[in-house]
C-alpha positions in Angstrom: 0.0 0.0 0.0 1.2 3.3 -0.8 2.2 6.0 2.5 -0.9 8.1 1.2 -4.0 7.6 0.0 -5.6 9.4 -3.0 -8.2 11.5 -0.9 -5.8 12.2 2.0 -3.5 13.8 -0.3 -5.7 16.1 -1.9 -6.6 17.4 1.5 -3.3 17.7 3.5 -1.4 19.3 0.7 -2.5 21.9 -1.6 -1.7 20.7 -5.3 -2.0 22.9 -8.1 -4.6 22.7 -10.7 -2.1 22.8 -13.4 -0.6 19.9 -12.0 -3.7 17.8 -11.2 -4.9 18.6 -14.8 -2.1 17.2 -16.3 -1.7 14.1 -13.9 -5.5 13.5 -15.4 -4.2 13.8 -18.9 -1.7 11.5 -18.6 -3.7 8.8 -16.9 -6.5 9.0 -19.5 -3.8 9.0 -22.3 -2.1 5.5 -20.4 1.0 5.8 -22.6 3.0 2.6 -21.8 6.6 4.2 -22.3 9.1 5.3 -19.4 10.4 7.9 -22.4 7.0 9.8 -22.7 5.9 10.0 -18.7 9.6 11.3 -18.3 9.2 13.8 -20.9 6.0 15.4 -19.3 7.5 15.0 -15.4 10.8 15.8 -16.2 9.8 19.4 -13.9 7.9 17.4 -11.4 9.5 14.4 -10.7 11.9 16.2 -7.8 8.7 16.9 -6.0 7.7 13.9 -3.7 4.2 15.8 -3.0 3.3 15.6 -6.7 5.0 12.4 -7.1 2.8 10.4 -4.6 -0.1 12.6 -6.0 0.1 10.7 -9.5 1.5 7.1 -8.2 -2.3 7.5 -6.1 -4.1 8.8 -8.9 -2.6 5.8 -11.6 -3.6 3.5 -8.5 -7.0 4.7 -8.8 -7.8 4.3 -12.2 -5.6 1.1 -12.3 -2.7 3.0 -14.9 -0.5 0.4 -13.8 2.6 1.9 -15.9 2.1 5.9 -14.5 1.9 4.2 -11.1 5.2 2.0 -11.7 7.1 5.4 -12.8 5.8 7.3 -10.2 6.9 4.2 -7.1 10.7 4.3 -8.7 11.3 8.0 -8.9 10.0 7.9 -5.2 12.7 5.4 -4.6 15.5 7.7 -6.3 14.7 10.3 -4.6 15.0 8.2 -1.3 18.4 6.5 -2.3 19.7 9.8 -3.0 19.4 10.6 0.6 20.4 7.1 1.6 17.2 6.1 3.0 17.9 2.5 1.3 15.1 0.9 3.0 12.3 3.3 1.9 14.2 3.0 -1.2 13.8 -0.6 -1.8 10.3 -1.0 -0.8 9.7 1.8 -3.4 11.2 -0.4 -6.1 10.2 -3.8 -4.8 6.1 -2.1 -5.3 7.5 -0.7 -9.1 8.6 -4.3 -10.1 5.7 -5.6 -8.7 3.3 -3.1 -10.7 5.2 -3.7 -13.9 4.9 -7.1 -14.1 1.2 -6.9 -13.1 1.4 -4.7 -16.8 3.6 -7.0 -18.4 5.9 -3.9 -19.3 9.3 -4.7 -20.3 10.5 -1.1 -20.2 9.1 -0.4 -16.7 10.3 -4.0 -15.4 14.0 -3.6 -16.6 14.1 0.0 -14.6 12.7 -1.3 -11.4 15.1 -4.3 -11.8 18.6 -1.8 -12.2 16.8 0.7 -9.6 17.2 -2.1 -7.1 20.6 -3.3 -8.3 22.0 0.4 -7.9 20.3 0.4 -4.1 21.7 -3.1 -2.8 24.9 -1.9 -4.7 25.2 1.0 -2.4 24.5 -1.0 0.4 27.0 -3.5 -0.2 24.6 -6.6 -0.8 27.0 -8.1 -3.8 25.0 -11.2 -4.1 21.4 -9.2 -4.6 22.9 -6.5 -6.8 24.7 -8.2 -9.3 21.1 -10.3 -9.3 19.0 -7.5 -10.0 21.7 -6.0 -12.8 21.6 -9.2 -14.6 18.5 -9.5 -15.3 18.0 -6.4 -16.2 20.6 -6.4 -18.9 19.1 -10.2 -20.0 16.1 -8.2 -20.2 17.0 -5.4 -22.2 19.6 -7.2 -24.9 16.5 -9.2 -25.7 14.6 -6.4 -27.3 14.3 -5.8 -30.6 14.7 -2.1 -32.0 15.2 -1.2 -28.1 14.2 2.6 -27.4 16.7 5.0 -26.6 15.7 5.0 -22.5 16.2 0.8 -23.0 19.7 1.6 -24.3 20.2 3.5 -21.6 18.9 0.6 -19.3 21.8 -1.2 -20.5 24.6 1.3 -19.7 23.2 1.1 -16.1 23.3 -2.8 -16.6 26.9 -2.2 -17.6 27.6 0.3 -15.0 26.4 -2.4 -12.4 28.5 -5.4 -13.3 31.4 -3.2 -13.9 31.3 -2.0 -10.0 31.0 -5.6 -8.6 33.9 -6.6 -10.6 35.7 -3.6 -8.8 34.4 -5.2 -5.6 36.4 -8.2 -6.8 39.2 -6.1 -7.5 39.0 -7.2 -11.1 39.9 -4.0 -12.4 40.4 -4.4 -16.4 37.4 -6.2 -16.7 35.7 -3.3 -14.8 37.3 -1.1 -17.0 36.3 -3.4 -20.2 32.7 -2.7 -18.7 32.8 0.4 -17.9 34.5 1.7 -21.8 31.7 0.1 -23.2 29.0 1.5 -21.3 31.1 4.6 -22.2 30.6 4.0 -26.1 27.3 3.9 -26.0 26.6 7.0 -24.0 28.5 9.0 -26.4 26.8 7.4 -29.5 23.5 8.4 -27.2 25.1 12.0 -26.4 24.1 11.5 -22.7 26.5 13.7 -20.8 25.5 12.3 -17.0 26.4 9.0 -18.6 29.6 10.3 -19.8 30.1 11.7 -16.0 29.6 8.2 -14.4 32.1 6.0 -16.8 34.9 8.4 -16.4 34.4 8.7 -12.3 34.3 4.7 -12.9 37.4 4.0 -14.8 39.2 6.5 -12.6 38.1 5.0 -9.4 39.6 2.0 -11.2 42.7 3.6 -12.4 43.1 4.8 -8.8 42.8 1.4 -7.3 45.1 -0.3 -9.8 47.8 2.9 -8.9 48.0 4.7 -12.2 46.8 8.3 -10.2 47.6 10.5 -13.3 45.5 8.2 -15.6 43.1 8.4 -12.6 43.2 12.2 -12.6 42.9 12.4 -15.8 39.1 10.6 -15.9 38.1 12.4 -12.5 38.5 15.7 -14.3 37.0 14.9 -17.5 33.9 13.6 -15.2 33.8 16.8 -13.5 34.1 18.9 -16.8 31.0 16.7 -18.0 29.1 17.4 -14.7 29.7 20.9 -14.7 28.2 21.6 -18.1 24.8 19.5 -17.0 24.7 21.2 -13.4 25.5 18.4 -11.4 26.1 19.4 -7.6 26.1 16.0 -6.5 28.4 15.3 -9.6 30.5 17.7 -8.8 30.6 16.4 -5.0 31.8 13.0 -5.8 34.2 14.4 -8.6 36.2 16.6 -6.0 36.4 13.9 -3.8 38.2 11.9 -5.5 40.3 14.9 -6.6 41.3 15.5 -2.9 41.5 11.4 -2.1 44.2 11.3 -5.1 45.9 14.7 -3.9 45.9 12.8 -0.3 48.2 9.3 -1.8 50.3 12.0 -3.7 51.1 13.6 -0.1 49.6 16.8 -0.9 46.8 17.4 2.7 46.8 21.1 2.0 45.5 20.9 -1.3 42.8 18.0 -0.4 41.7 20.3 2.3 41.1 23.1 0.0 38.2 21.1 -1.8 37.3 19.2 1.1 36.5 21.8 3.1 33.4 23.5 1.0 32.4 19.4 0.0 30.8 18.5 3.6 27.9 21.1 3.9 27.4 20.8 0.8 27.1 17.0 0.7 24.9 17.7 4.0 22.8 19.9 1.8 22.2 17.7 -0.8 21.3 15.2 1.3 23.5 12.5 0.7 25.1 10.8 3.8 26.6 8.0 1.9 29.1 11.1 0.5 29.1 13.1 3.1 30.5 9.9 5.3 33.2 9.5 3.2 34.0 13.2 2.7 34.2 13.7 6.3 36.7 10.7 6.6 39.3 12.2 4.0 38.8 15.5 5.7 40.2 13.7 8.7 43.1 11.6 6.9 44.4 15.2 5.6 44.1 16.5 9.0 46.3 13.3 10.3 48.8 13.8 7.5 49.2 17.2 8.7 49.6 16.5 12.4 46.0 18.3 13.8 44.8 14.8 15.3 42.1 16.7 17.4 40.7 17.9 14.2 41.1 14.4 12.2 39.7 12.6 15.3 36.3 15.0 15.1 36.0 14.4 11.5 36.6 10.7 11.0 34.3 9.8 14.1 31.5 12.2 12.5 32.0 10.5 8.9 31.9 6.9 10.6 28.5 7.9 12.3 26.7 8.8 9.5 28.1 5.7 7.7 26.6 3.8 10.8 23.1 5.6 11.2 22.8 4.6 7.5 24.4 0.8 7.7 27.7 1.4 5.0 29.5 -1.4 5.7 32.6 -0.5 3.6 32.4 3.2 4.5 32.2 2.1 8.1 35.1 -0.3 7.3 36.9 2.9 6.2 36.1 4.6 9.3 37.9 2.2 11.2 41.0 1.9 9.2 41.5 6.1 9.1 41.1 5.7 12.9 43.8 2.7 13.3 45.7 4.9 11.0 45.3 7.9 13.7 45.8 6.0 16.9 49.0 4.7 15.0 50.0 8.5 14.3 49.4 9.5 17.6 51.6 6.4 19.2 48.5 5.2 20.9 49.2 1.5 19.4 46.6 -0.5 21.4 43.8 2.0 20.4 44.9 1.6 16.6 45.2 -2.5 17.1 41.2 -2.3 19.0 40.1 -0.1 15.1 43.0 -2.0 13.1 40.3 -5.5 14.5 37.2 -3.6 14.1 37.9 -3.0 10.1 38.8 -6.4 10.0 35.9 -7.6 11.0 33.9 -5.6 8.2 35.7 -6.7 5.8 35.4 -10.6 6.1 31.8 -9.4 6.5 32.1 -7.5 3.2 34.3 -10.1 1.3 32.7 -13.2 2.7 33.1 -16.4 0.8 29.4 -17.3 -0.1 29.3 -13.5 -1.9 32.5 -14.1 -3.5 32.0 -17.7 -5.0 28.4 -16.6 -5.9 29.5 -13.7 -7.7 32.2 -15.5 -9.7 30.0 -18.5 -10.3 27.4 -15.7 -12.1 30.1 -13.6 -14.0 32.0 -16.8 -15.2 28.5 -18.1 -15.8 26.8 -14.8 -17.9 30.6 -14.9 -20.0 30.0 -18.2 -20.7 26.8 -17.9 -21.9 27.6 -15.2 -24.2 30.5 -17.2 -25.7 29.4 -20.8 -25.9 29.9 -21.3 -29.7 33.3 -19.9 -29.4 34.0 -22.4 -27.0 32.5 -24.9 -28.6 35.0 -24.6 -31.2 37.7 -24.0 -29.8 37.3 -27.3 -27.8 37.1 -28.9 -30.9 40.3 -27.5 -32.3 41.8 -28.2 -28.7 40.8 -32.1 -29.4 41.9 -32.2 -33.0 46.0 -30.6 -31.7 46.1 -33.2 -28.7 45.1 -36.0 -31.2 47.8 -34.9 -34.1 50.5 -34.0 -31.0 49.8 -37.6 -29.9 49.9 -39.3 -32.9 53.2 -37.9 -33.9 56.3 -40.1 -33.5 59.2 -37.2 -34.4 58.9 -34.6 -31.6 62.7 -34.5 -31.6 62.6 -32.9 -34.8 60.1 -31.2 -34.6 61.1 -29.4 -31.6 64.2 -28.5 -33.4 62.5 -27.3 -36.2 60.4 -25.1 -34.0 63.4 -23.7 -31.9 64.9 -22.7 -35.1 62.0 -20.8 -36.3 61.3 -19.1 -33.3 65.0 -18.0 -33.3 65.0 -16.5 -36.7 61.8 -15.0 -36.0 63.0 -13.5 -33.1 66.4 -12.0 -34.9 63.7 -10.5 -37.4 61.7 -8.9 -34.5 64.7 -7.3 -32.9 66.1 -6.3 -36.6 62.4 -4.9 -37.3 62.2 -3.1 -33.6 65.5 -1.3 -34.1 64.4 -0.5 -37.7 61.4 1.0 -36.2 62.5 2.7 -32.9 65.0 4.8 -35.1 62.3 6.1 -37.4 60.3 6.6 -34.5 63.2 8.6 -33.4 63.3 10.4 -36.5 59.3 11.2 -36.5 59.0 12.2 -33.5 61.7 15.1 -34.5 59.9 15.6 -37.7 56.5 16.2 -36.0 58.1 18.4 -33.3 59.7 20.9 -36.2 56.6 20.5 -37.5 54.8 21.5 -34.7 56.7 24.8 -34.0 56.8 25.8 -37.4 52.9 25.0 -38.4 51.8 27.7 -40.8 49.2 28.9 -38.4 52.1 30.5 -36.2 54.1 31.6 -39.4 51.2 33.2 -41.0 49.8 34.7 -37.7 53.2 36.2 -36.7 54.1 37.6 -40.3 50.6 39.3 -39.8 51.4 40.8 -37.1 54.3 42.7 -38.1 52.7 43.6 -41.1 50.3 45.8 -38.8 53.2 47.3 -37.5 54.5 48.4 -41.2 51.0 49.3 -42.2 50.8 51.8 -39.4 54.1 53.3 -40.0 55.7 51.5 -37.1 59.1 51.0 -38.8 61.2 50.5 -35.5 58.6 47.9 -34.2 58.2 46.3 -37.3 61.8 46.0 -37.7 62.7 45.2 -34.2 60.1 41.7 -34.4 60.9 41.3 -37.7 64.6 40.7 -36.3 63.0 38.6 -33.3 61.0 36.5 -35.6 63.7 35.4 -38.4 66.1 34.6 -35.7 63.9 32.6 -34.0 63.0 30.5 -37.3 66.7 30.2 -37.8 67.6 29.1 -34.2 64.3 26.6 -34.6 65.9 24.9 -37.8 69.5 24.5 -36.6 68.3 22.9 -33.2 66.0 20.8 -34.7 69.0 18.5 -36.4 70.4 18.6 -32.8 69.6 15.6 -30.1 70.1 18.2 -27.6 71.0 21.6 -26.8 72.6 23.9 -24.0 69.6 24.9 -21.3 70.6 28.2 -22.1 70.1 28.2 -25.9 67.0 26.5 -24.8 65.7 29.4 -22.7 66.8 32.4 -25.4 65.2 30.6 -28.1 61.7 30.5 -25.6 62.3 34.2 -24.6 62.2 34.7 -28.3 59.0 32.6 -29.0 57.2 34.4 -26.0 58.5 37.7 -27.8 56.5 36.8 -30.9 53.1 35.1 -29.8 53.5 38.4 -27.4 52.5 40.6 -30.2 49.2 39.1 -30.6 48.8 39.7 -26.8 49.1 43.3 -27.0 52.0 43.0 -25.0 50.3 41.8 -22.0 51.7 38.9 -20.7 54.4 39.4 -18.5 57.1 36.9 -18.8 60.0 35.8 -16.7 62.6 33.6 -16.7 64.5 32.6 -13.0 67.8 30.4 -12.4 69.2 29.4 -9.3 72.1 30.7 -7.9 74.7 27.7 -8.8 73.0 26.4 -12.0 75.2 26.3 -14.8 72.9 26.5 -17.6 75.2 26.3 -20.6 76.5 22.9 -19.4 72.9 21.1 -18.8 71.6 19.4 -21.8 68.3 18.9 -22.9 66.2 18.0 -26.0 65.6 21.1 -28.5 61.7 22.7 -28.1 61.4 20.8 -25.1 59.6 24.0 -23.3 57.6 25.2 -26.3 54.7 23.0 -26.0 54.0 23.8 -22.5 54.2 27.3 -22.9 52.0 26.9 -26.2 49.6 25.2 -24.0 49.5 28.1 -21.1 49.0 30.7 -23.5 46.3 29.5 -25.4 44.2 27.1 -23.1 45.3 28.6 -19.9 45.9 32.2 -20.4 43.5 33.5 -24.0 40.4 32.8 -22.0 41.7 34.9 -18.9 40.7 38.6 -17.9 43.0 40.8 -16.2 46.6 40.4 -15.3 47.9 37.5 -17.4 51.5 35.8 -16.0 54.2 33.2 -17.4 57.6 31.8 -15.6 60.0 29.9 -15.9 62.1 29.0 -13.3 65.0 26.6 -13.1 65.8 25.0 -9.5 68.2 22.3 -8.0 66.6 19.2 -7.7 69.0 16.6 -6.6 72.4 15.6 -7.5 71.1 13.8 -10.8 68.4 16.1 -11.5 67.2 19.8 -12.3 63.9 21.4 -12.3 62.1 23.3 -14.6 58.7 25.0 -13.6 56.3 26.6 -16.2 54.0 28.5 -14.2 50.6 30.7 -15.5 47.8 32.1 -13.9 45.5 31.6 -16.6 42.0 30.1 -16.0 43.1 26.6 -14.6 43.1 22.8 -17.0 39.1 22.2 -15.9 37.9 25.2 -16.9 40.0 24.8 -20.4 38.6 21.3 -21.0 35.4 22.9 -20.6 36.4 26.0 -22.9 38.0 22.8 -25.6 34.6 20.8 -25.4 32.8 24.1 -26.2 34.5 25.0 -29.5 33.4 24.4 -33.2 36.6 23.8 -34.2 39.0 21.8 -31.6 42.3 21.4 -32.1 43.8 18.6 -31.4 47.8 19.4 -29.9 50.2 16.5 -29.6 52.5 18.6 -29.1 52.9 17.4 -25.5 53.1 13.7 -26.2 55.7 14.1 -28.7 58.0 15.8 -26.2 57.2 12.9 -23.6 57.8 10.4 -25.7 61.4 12.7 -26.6 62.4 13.4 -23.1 62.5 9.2 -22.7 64.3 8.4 -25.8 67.2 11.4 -24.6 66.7 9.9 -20.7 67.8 6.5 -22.3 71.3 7.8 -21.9 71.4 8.5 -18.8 71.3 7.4 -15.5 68.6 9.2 -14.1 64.7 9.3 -15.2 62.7 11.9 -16.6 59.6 13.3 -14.9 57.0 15.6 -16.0 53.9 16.4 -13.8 51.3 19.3 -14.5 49.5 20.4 -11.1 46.3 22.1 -11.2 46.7 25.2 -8.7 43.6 26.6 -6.4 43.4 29.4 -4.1 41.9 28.9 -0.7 38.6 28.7 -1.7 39.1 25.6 -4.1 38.7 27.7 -7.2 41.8 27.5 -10.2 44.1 30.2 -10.1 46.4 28.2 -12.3 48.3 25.0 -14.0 52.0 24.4 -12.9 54.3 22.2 -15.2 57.0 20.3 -13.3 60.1 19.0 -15.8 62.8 17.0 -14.1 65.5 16.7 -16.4 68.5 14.3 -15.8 72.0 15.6 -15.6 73.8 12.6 -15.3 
């Protein structure tokens, strides 16, 4: 039975006639599509008021589809503020409805509605249950709609977070990249969101935090464009939990700190929990254990009040990890035994086998003819291998063709490294000297000749032919002097100046003891990232525009090159990128990775190059810093 009947509704709360006319309109219509009932609630299905209203009004006159709709947007909006019990009972009543209908479409949203609720509650077995079905479901329509294609991405979504569960990461990621091909062929940017928080939150656990990084902002880019705030929660997050394995508190803290009212706002206490938990692993990293203490303790409550098993299991490591900070190491062995406990409670046997059993059995399903014949072929090698009476020979035979195909590998991998060698040099000229900077710069002292300004005109006319003469000598160079390196980027900022009006203010800083002329490094190694700063990070900008350069000591086999701007910050420019007609596509940056190991080859020492995302402390980008460690011996 529903929480409200259709009479007491009417009386304790005022609905509008607009509203009621259209619920009647609907009912009498009976359309038997999720697609079309969405389309005329879109505004309305927020409002739990109005959405009890119709689910008692499609109850009345027995629209069994308008009253299955109604039940699961009741149970998102419940689940959204982690009330999973409501939730579910919500959804169990939708299934229930929609099979009464005998409405595929309605049946395979209840069924993923429940998956996504266990799924947040940690029931495995259930979940991956409720997401199978679905997705058998939905792959067995013909000419499926586009909200049943979306019904499968969620399927998708699903299975790929219980095989993170397993910690089964590249099939999660398999998963989750093709849920992620579909959503773009549907141009469903929330969908986008999801899969690249998903395959970063797999990235992350697998270790690779730049790849992770990389997906977490691109998921925040999306969610920004659709006004997401509980997007953008989630995004940030994970921003701050990666800034907190790279040993950077200060920075987590600066987009924690805004993240848990606003979680509290939105309602979500499964977020909030795990928000407030991070808040106080940056506070332990930073020595403020009163502060960390308050914050994990508040997280692990919510995460309790709301039964998270592996948020609370969280909780309790953050708190061993405390105790063990503060040298109170039976405290931190009491929560190190605690956490245990969740997780064999988490990661118990029966879930595990169970899950495996399913996923091993819905891959098998989808590939038995393969099998099939591969068996067969299996049968027909074990029959000829046991038949044949020469295996000396032919063991000889096969070493000596797998030797000479080896020495015809290597031959063909040196053949091919050296052109790659030789490419990548050609693509770097190539990429300095594109006609798009010749033409643009040309043009630009033609103004100056146009408007009679013969010493200007002269004066970057001298800037810009030595700079195209210093870019074709060093590009037949492996490497260069630092210095040369450094006047030839004074001279390129010089030029792309002009089209500044002169605005950007440019410096270049060594440290005292750095000999300059005797460190090597690759020709137009800097160029890119300075392209990059001036034209994603700096164009968009209002106001003061900066760019340095500054050359440090690093260690005794390393220097340090920072290229710092205050332009508009690398989110905001993937946004700007997204938005364009025309994108271009710079490789610029790749290529000089991809050089900066082939000249680190000969030396002892790696390269490193990491780009940081600056914020002011209010969490909002005030900048991108590049960080180039360049071996010196």
């Amino acid at each position: 039975m529903l929480l409200f009947s259709f009479l007491s509704t009417l009386q304790a709360q005022k609905i509008s006639e607009e509203f009621v006319d259209k619920a009647e309109t609907l009912v009498q219509l009976r359309s038997k599509t999720y697609e079309s009932l969405d389309g005329e609630l879109s505004s309305e299905k927020r409002d739990t008021t109005l959405l009890r209203y119709f689910a008692d009004l499609s109850e009345k006159n027995e629209y069994l589809e308008g009253k299955s709709y109604a039940l699961n947007m009741l149970g998102m909006k419940y689940r959204n503020i982690s009330q999973y019990d409501k939730a579910v009972k919500l959804h169990e009543q939708a299934l229930k409805v929609s099979e009464e209908a005998g409405n595929t479409d309605f049946r395979i949203l209840s069924l993923n509605m429940l998956g996504v609720v266990y799924r947040r509650t940690d029931a495995i077995k259930t979940a991956l249950d409720f997401h199978q079905k679905a997705l058998e479901l939905a792959e067995q329509v013909e000419d499926p709609s586009h909200h049943i294609k979306r019904s499968i991405n969620v399927s998708l979504n699903g299975i790929g977070n219980l095989y993170q569960t397993l910690e089964q990461y590249d099939l999660a990621i398999l998963q989750f990249r093709r849920a992620l091909k579909l959503e773009e062929e549907l141009g469903n940017k929330l969908g986008l969101a999801i899969n690249h928080q998903n395959i970063g939150h797999c990235l992350e656990e697998k270790g690779d935090l730049e790849a992770a990084l990389e997906n977490y902002r691109k998921s925040l880019a999306y969610n920004e464009e659709i006004g997401s705030d509980i997007g953008r929660v989630i995004c940030k997050n994970s921003l701050a939990q990666i800034y907190l394995k790279q040993d950077m508190p200060y920075l987590a803290l600066v987009l924690l700190e805004p993240l848990m009212d606003e979680s509290k706002k939105i309602g979500d206490l499964s977020m909030a929990s795990v928000i407030y938990i991070n808040s106080g692993w940056a506070h332990t990293k930073l020595g403020e254990y009163q502060e960390a203490e308050d914050h994990i303790m508040e997280g692990l409550q919510m995460a309790q009040n709301r039964n998270i098993p592996s948020t609370i299991l969280y909780g309790y490591e953050k708190m061993s990890d405390l105790e063990n900070a503060k040298g109170d190491f039976k405290s931190a062995y009491e929560f190190y035994k605690k956490a245990d406990e969740y997780d064999k409670q988490i990661s118990s046997a029966t879930n595990l086998r169970y899950m495996n059993d399913v996923i091993i059995k819905y891959e098998n399903d989808k590939k038995n003819n393969q099998i099939a014949v591969l068996a067969k072929e299996n049968e027909i090698v074990r029959l000829r291998l046991k038949k044949n009476q020469t295996t000396l020979l032919v063991s000889a035979l096969i070493v000596g063709l797998i030797s000479s195909i080896l020495y015809i590998l290597y031959r063909q991998y040196q053949s091919k490294n050296e052109k790659r060698v030789l490419t990548l040099e050609q693509q770097m000229l190539r990429s300095q000297m594109n006609p798009h900077f010749l033409f643009n710069s040309l043009n630009s002292i033609k103004l100056y000749i146009i408007n009679n300004e013969q010493k200007n005109a002269v004066h970057y006319l001298n800037k810009f032919s030595k700079l195209v003469r210093k870019i074709l000598e060093a590009s037949s160079l492996k490497e260069i002097p630092l210095a040369e390196e450094l006047g030839t980027m004074e001279l390129y900022m010089n030029i792309e100046n002009i089209r500044f009006s002169n605005e950007i203010d440019f410096k270049i800083e060594v440290e005292e003891g750095i000999n300059i002329d005797n460190i090597k490094i690759p020709s137009l190694t800097l160029q890119p990232f300075l392209e990059n700063s001036l034209w994603h990070g700096l164009s968009p900008k209002e106001g003061e525009k900066k760019i340095q350069i500054n050359v440090k000591h690093k260690d005794r086999g390393h220097v340090t090159i920072e290229i710092v701007d205050n332009g508009v910050g690398r989110t905001m420019a993937e946004l700007n990128k997204e938005n364009r007609v025309l994108k271009k596509k710079s490789l610029g940056i790749r290529i000089t990775k991809e050089r900066l190991a082939n000249f680190a080859k000969d030396y002892q020492n790696k390269f490193d190059v990491d780009i940081l995302d600056l914020f002011d402390e209010n969490g909002d980008p005030i900048g991108t810093k590049v960080v180039l460690d360049i071996p010196t011996i």
